[in-house]
C-alpha positions in Angstrom: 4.6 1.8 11.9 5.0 0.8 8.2 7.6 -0.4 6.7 8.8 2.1 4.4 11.4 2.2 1.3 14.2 3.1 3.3 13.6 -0.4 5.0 15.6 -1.8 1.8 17.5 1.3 0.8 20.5 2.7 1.5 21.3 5.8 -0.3 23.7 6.5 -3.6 26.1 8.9 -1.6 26.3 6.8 1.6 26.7 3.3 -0.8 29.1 5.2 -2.6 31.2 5.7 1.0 31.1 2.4 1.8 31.7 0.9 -0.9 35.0 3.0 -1.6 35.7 2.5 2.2 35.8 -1.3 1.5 38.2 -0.6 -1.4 40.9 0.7 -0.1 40.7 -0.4 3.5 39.2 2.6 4.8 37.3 3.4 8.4 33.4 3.5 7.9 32.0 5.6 10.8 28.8 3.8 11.2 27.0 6.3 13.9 28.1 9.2 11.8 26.4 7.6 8.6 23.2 6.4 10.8 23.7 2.8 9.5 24.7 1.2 12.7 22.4 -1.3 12.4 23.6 -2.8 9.1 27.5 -2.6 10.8 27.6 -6.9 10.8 26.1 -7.2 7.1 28.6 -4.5 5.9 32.0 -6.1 8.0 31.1 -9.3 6.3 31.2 -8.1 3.2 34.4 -6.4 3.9 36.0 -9.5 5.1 34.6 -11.1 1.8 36.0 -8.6 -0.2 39.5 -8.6 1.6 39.6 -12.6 1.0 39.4 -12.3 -2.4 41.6 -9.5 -2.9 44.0 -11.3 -1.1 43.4 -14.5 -3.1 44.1 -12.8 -6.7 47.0 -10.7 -5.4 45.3 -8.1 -7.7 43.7 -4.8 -7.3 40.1 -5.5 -8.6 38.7 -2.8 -11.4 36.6 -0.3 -8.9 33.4 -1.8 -7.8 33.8 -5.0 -10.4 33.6 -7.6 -7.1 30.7 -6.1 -5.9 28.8 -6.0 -9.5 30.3 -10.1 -9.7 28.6 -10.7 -6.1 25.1 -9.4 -7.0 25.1 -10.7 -10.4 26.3 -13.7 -8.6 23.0 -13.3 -6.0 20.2 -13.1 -8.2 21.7 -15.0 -11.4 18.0 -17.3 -11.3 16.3 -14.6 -10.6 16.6 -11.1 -12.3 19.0 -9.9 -15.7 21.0 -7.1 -14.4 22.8 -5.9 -17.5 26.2 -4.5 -16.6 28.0 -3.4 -19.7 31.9 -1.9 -19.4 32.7 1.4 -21.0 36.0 1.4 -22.2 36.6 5.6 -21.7 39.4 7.7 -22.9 39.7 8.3 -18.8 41.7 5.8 -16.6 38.4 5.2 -15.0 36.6 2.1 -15.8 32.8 2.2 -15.0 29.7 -0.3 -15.7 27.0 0.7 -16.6 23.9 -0.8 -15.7 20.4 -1.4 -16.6 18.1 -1.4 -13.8 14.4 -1.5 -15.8 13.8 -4.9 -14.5 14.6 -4.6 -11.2 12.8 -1.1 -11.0 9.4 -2.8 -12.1 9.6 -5.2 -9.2 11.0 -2.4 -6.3 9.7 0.6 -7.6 12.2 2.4 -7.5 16.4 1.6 -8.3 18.2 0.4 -5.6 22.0 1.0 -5.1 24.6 -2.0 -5.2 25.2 -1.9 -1.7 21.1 -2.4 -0.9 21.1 -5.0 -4.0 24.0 -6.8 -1.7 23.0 -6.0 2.1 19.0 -7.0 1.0 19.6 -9.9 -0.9 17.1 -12.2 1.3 14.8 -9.5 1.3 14.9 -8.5 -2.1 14.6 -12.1 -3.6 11.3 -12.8 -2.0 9.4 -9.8 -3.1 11.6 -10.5 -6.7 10.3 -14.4 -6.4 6.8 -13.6 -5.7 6.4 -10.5 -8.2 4.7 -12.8 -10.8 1.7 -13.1 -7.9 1.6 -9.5 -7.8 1.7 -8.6 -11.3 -1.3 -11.0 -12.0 -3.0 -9.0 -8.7 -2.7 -5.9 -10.4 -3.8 -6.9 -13.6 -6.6 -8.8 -12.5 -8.2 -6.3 -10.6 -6.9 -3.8 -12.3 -4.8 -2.3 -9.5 -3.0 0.9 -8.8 0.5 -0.2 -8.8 1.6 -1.8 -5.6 4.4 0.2 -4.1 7.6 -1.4 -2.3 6.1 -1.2 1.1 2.6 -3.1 0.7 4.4 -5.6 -1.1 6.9 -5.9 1.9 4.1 -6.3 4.5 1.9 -8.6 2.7 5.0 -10.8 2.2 5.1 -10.6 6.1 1.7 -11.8 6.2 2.7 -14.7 4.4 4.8 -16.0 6.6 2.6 -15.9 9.6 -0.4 -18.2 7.6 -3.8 -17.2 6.5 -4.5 -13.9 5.3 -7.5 -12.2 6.3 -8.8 -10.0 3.2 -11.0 -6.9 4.1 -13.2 -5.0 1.7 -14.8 -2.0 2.8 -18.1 -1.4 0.7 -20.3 2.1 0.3 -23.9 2.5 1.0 -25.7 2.0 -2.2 -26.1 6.1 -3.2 -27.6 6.8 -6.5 -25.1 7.0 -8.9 -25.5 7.3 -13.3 -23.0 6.3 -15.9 -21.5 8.5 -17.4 -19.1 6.7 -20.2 -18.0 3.2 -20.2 -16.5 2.0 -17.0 -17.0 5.4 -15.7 -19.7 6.4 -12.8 -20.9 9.6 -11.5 -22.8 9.4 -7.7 -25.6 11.7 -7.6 -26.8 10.7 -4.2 -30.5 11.6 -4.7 -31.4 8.8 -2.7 -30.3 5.8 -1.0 -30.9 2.3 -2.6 -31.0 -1.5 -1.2 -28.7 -3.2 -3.8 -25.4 -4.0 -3.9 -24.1 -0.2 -4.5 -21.6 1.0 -6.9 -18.2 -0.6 -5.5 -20.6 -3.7 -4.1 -21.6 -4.0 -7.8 -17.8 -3.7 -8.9 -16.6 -6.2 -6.6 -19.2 -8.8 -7.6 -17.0 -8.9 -10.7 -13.4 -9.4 -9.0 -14.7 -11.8 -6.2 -14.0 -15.0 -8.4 -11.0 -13.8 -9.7 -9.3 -12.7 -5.7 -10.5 -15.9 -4.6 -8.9 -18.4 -8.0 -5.2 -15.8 -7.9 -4.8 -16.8 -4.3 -5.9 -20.6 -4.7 -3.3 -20.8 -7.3 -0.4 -20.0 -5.3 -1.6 -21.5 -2.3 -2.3 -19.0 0.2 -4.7 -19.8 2.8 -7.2 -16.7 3.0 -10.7 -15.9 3.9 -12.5 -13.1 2.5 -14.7 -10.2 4.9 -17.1 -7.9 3.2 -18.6 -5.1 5.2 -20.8 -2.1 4.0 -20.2 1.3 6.0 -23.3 1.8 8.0 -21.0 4.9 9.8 -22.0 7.5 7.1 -26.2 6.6 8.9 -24.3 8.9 11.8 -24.1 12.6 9.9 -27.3 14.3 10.4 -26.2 16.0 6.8 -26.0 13.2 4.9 -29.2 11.7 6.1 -31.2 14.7 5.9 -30.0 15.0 2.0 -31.2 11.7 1.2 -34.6 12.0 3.1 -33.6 9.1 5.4 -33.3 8.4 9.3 -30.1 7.1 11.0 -32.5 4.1 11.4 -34.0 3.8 7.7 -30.5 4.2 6.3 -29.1 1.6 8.4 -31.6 -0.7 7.7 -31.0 -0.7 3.6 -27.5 -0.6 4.7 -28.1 -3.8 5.9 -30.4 -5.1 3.2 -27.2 -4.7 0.8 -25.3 -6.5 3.0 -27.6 -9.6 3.2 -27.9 -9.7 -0.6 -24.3 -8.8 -0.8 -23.8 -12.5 1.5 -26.2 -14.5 -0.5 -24.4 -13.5 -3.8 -20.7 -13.6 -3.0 -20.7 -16.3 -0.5 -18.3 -14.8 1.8 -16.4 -15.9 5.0 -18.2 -12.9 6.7 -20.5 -9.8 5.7 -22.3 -7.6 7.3 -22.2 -4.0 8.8 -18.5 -2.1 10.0 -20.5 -0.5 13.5 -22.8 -2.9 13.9 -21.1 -6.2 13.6 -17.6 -5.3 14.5 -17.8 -2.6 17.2 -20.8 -0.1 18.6 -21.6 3.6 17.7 -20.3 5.2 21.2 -17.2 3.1 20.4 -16.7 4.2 16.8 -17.5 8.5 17.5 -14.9 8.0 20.5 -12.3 6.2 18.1 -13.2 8.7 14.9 -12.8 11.7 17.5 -9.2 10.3 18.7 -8.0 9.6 14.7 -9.3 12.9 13.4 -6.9 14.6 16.2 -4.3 12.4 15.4 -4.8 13.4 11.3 -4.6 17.0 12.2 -1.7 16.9 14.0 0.2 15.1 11.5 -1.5 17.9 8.8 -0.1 20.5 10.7 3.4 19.4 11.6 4.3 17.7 8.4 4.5 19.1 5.2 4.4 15.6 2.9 1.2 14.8 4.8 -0.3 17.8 4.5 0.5 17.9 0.5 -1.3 14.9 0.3 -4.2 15.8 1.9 -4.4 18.8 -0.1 -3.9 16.4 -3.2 -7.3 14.6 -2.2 -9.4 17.1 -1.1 -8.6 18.7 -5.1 -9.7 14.6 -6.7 -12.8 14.9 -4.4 -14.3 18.0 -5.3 -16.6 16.7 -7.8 -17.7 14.4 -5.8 -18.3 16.5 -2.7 -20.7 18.7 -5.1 -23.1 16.2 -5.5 -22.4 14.7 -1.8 -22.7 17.6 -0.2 -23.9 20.8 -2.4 -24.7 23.1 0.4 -20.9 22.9 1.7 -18.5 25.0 -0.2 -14.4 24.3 -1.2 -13.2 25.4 1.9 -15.4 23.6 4.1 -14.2 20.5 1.8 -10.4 19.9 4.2 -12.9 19.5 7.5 -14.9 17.0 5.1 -11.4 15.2 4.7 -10.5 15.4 8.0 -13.6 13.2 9.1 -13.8 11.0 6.6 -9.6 10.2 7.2 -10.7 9.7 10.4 -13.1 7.0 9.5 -10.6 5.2 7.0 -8.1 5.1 10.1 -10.9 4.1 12.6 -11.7 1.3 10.4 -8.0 0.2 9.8 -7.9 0.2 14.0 -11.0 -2.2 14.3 -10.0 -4.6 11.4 -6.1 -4.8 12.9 -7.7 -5.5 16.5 -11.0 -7.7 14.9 -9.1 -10.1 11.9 -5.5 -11.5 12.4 -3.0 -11.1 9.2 -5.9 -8.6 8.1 -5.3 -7.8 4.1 -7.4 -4.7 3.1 -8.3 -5.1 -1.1 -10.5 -1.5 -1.9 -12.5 -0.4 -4.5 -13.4 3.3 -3.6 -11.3 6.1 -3.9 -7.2 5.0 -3.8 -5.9 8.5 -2.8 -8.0 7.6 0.9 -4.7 4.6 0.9 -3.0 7.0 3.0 -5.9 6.9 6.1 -5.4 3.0 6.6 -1.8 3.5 7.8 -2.3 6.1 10.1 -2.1 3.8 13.1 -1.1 0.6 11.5 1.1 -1.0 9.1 -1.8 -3.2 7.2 -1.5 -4.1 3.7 -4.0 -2.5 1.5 -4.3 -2.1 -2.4 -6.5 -0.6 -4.4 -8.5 -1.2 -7.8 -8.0 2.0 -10.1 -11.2 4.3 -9.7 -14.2 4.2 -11.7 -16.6 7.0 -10.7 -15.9 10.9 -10.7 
C-alpha cells in the first residue's frame, strides 16, 4: 500500500486531546483514539513534559513547552513564527504561521505531528530544495506528501531506478505554444509527442540527480500494448504487426538519441502479450471494484474520464461519452499492469511521466512506487 498523509498526521481534535491530556496529567485512552501505535512516542513526551514542569515549579502558559520543543526541533531547519496574543481573555494563545512548512508537507500539520514526526519530517524538510528544483525543472505537478515520502525511502535502499513510459508516435498538430492536439490520423516512426518532450528534460533528470548524488539509471519504454485493440489499429490503417514494428523504430531512435540505461518496448522486452491481457484483465477487475465500493475513487475516475473527452474524440470518434468510463477502465488497467511489471522488473523503480497526470492514480493501484508527473501539454 502507499504511504498516505495520515502516515505523518495526527488530527487537530485528537492533538488537541493529547496534548491537554499531557497538561494536566490526564489518562490518554490510546485504543479509543486509534493511536496505539504512537503510545511510546507520546509517554515520552509526557515524561519530558512532567520533568520540566517539575524542574520550574511553575505551571507553563497552555501548550508554550510544546511550541519551545518544536521550535527547538527544526531551529536549522524551518521559521515557524509563533507570535503571542495578549487577549482581553485569561487565555493566552500563539499564533502561528505555518506557510513555510505547508510548501514542504502540503498540507499543515498539527504540533503534536510536528513533535511525534520530527525524524520524518526533517528529511523530507532537508531534501525539499531537491524537489523544488525537480518540479521546476521539469516543470512538475506538485509533488504531494506521499511521493515525496516513498522516494525518500528509495533513497535509503541505493540506486533508483527511473521509469518513463512513452506513447506511440500518433499524429498530433500544434495548436498554440507549448500546446499539442493528437489527431491520430496515422501512426509515425519518430520519437512521438511525449518522446519528443522528454528529449528536452533528459539532460536536465540526469545533471539534478548527479548534483545531489544519487545513484540512478534511467529506463525508457514505448507502449507497444495499444498494437493489441483491434479499434485502434483499424483507425490508423495499421496491423498489430506494422504498428509494433514503428513502435519499435521509435524506440531504437529514441536509444541512439538519449543514450539510456535501457529502451525498448513495455510487452516485448519486459513481459509477453498472453502475460500482459491476463495481468490487464485481473487490474481492470480490481479498478472496478474499487469504482464501485468507494466513492473518492470513483470521483476521480469520473474527474478523468471529463479531462479526456477531447482527446477520446479524436482517439476514438466512433465511441460516444458513455462508452468513454469502459475506455478508462482499460486503459487504468494498463497504467496498473505496467506499475506491476516495472515493481517486479527494476528494483527501487522511480516512475517520471510525461502523458496525462490525472492517469497518477492507476500506478498505485497495486503498489506504492513513486511517480511524478510533468504538467500536460496536449489537449
Amino acid at each position: 500500500m502507499q504511504l498516505n498523509q495520515e502516515d505523518l498526521y495526527i488530527g487537530p481534535e485528537i492533538s488537541k486531546k493529547i496534548l491537554n491530556a499531557i497538561h494536566i496529567n490526564g489518562v490518554i485512552e490510546y485504543k479509543k483514539l486509534k493511536i496505539e501505535k504512537y503510545k511510546t512516542k507520546i509517554e515520552h513526551l509526557k515524561k519530558k513534559f512532567n520533568l520540566e514542569k517539575k524542574k520550574k515549579k511553575k505551571n507553563f502558559i497552555k501548550n508554550r513547552f510544546f511550541w519551545d520543543l518544536a521550535l527547538k526541533k527544526y531551529k536549522d531547519l524551518l521559521k515557524i513564527d509563533v507570535r503571542k496574543k495578549y487577549q482581553q481573555s485569561s487565555k493566552d494563545r500563539y499564533d502561528v504561521n505555518y506557510q513555510e512548512i505547508s510548501k514542504s508537507l502540503g498540507y499543515n500539520p498539527t504540533l503534536l505531528s510536528l513533535i511525534i514526526f520530527e525524524d520524518k519530517i526533517k528529511k523530507i524538510l532537508k531534501t525539499n530544495s531537491f524537489f523544488k528544483e525537480l518540479e521546476k525543472s521539469l516543470n512538475l505537478e506538485n509533488i504531494d506528501i506521499s511521493t515525496k515520502i516513498n522516494l525518500l525511502k528509495l533513497l535509503n535502499f541505493g540506486e533508483i531506478n527511473i521509469f518513463t513510459p512513452l506513447c506511440p508516435d500518433y499524429d498530433h498538430v500544434k495548436i498554440s505554444e507549448n500546446l499539442y492536439k493528437y489527431t491520430f490520423k496515422n501512426l509515425g516512426e519518430g520519437y512521438g509527442l511525449i518522446g519528443k518532450k522528454y528529449l528536452k528534460v533528459f539532460s536536465l533528470i540526469n545533471n539534478l540527480f548527479k548534483k545531489y548524488k544519487i545513484n540512478f539509471k534511467n529506463h525508457i519504454y514505448y507502449g507497444d500494448f495499444e498494437a493489441f485493440s483491434e479499434l485502434n489499429c483499424k483507425n490508423l490503417k495499421e496491423s498489430e504487426k506494422s504498428f509494433i514494428k514503428k513502435v519499435e523504430k521509435s524506440s531504437i531512435k529514441m536509444r541512439k538519441k538519449s543514450k539510456p540505461t535501457s529502451c525498448g518496448l513495455i510487452v516485448k522486452d519486459l513481459t509477453t502479450k498472453k502475460n500482459w491481457i491476463k495481468l490487464c484483465k485481473k487490474n481492470r477487475k480490481k479498478i472496478l471494484k474499487l469504482f464501485n465500493s468507494n466513492q473518492s475513487f470513483k470521483r476521480k475516475i469520473i474527474e478523468i474520464c471529463s479531462s479526456r473527452k477531447n482527446l477520446y474524440e479524436s482517439w476514438f470518434p466512433e465511441k460516444e461519452q458513455k462508452d468513454y468510463l469502459n475506455i478508462i477502465f482499460d486503459q487504468g488497467a494498463e497504467y496498473t499492469s505496467l506499475s506491476d511489471i516495472v515493481k517486479k522488473k527494476f528494483k527501487n523503480p522511480f516512475f517520471i511521466c510525461l502523458d496525462h497526470s490525472k492517469m497518477k492514480i492507476f500506478y498505485n493501484v497495486n503498489n506504492s512506487i513513486p511517480v511524478v508527473y510533468s504538467k500536460p501539454h496536449y489537449l
